[in-house]
N, C-alpha and C positions, 0 to 999 in steps of 0.2 A: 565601381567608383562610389566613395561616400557624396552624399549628397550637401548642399549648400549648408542646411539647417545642421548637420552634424561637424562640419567642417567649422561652419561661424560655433558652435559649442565648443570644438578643442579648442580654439584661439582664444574665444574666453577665458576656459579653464586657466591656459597655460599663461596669459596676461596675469590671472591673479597670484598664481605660483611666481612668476617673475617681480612681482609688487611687494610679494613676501621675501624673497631673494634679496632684494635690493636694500628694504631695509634692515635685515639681518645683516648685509654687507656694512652699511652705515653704522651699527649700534657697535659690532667689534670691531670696525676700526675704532670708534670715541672710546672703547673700553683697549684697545691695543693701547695708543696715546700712551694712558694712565699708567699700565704696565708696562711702557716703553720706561716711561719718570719714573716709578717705585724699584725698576731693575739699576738705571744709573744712578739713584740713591743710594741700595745698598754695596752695590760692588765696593767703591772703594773702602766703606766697612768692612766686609768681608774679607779684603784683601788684607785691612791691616789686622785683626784677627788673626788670621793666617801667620801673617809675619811673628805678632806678637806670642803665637802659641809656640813658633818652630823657634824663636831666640831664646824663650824660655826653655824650653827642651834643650837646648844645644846647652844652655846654662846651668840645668839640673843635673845633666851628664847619665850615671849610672844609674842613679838615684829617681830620674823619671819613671824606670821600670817597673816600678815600684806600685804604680799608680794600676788599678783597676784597668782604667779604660785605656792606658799606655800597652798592661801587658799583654805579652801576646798567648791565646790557650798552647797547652801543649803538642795539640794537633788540632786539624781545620777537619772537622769532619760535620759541622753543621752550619749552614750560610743560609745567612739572612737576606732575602731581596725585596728591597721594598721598587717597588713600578710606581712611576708620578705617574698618572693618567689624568683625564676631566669626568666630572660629571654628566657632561651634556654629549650629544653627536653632534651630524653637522659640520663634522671639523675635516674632512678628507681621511687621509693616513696618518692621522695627530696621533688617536688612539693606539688604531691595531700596529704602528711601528714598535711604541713601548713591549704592549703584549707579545710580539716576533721576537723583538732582543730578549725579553724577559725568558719565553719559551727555550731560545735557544743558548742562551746560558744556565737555565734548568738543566738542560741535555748534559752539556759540557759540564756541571756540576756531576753529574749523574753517575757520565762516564767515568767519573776518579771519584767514583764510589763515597760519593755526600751528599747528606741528605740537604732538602731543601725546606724552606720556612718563608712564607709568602707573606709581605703586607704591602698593600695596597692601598694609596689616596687616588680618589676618584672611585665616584657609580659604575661608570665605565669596565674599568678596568675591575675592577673589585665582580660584577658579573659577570663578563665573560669569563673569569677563570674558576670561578663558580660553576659555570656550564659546562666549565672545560675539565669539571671535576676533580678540580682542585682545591682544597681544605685551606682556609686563611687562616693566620695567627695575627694578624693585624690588619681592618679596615678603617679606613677616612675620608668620609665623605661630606659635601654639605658647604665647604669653603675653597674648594677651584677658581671661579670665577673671582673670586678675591681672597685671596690667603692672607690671615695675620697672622703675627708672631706666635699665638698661644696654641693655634693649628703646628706647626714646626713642632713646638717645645712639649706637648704632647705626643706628637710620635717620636719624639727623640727620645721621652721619657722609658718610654715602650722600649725602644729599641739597645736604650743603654741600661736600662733595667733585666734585658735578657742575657744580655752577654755580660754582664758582670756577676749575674748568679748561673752561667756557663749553660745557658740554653742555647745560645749559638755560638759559635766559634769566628763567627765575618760577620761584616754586614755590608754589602752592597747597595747601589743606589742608582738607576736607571729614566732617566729624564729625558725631556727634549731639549737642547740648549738653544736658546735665543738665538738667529743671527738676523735675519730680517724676516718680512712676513712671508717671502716666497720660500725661506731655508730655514729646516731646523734641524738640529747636527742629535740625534740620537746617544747620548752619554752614559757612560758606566763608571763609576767611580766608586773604590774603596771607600767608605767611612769608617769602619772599625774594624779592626784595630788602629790607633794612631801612626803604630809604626810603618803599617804596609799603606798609609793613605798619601793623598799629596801633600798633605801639610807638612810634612817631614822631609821634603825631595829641598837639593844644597840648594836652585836656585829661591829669588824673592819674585817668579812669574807667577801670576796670577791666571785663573782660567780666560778670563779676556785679554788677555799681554800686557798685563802691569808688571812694574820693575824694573826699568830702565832699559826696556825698547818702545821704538816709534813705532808709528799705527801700521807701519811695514814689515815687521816684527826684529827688525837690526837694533842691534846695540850698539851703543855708545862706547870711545874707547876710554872714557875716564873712567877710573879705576873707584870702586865702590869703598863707601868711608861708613861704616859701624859707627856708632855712636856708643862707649859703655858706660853700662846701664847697671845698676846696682838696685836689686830686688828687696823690700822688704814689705812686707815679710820674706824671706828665702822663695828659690824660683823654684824649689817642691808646692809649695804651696799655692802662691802665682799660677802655678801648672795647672793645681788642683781645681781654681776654680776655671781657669780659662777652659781647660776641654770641654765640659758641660756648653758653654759658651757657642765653642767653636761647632760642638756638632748640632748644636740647634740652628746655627746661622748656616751652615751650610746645608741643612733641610728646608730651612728658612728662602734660602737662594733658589736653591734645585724646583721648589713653590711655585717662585716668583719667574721663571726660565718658562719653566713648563705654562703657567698661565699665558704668556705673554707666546709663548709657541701657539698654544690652542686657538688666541686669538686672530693671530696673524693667519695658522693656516682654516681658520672660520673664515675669514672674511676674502681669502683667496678664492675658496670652495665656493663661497656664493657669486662672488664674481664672476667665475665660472660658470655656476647654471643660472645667473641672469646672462649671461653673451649666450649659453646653449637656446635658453629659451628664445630670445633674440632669435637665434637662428632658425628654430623650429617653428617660430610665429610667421615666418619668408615663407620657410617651406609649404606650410598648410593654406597661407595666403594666396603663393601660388596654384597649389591644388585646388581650393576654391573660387579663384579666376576662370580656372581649367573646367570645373564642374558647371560655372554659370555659363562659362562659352558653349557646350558643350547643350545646355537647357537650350538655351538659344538658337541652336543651330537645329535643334529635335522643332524646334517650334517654327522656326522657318521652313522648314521640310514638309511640318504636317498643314500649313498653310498652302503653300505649292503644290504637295498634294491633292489638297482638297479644291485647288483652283481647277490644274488640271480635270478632276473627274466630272466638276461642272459643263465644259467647253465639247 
């Protein structure tokens, strides 16, 4: 049985690990907040983007194909995956879920004989698959904890710079999606080509259920009223500049998800090992109850003993 002096030592220790827990707990929830406001800022940007990209496309007709980043290679034989990760640990399963899906849509790539092309935002993520001996063609690191726009429009840069002089054939995109701090919904989404992405699908839903359903996801039965809309310049053009646009705000988004995941499941995680530590401070308290009863009663004994031998 450990003794008193080592037992008041763990409770120390583990009091200051819990002081440290608690306020890492504090800091990303004031940092969740922030990224809770900068995500319901941009959605319904994003959403109308969205709209705005697929009514010009409906509007262009034939003639969007035309477009770079519209068309589609004539085989898919090389796919780009970019992994949001964080910079930082600390965060539970924030990180190594990205890295698992990432993993196993390599596989599933593999298996239908394509190759792969890795980039990665976030330290995190960007080493591990480093260790994991894997070759990157794109890393970003350094703006997790707060992503701005020129972070996005940099790796979009990247990314629509490859596929339009046919280094990759896809580009996919694998994030954590926002839904509270205890849930984060792991996402794969097309980005390029335009055609096979969401931005092109008939309805005007949005990834968080914009478009004429309630926060229970039913629709409405009035009947949706288009507005037309006459382009000019021509909606070739409109197109041209909008997608540039649209795939930076959805990197832009995917950003601001992923932050706001990291934060939420950070401060879950601490939460957690402030309650563990909590618990493990009972338990050692009571084993040192246990240790001092335990002095005590040695010392009552060798009293009584020694009365005894006198008598």
């Amino acid at each position: 049985m450990q003794t008193q002096r080592d037992v008041r030592n763990r409770i120390g220790s583990i009091k200051n690990i819990q002081k440290v827990t608690r306020a890492m707990e504090l800091v990303a929830a004031a940092r969740l907040r922030r990224a809770e406001q900068r995500i319901a800022n941009l959605r319904p940007y994003a959403g109308a983007i969205r709209r705005m990209t697929r009514q010009a496309a409906e509007a262009a007709g034939t003639e969007a194909g035309r477009l770079p980043l519209m068309r589609q290679h004539d085989s898919e034989d090389h796919v780009g995956l970019l992994l949001v990760t964080g910079d930082r640990g600390l965060a539970g399963a924030f990180n190594s879920q990205i890295l698992r899906a990432g993993e196993r849509a390599a596989h599933e790539l593999s298996s239908e004989s394509m190759r792969v092309s890795w980039y990665v935002s976030g330290r995190r993520g960007a080493s591990s698959l480093v260790f994991r001996g894997h070759e990157l063609t794109g890393s970003y690191a350094g703006f997790t904890d707060r992503p701005a726009y020129a972070d996005a429009r940099h790796i979009a840069d990247d990314l629509m710079t490859a596929y339009i002089d046919d280094q990759i054939d896809r580009v996919d995109i694998i994030y954590n999606h926002y839904i509270s701090p205890l849930t984060q919904r792991v996402t794969r989404e097309v980005l390029l080509p335009l055609q096979e992405a969401a931005v092109l699908e008939g309805d005007d839903k949005d990834a968080d259920g914009e478009g004429g359903g309630d926060r229970d996801g039913e629709t409405h039965g009035a009947p949706e009223h288009r507005a037309l809309v006459e382009y000019e310049p021509g909606p070739e053009e409109i197109l041209r500049r909008l997608i540039p646009d649209y795939v930076e705000i959805s990197i832009f988004r995917a950003l601001l998800e992923s932050t706001a995941s990291e934060h939420g499941a950070r401060m879950t995680a601490m939460r957690n090992a402030s309650e563990n530590a909590g618990e493990l401070i009972e338990d050692l308290t009571l084993e040192m109850n246990r240790a001092r009863q335990a002095e005590i009663t040695q010392e009552i004994m060798e009293v009584v003993a020694g009365a005894e031998s006198l008598t």
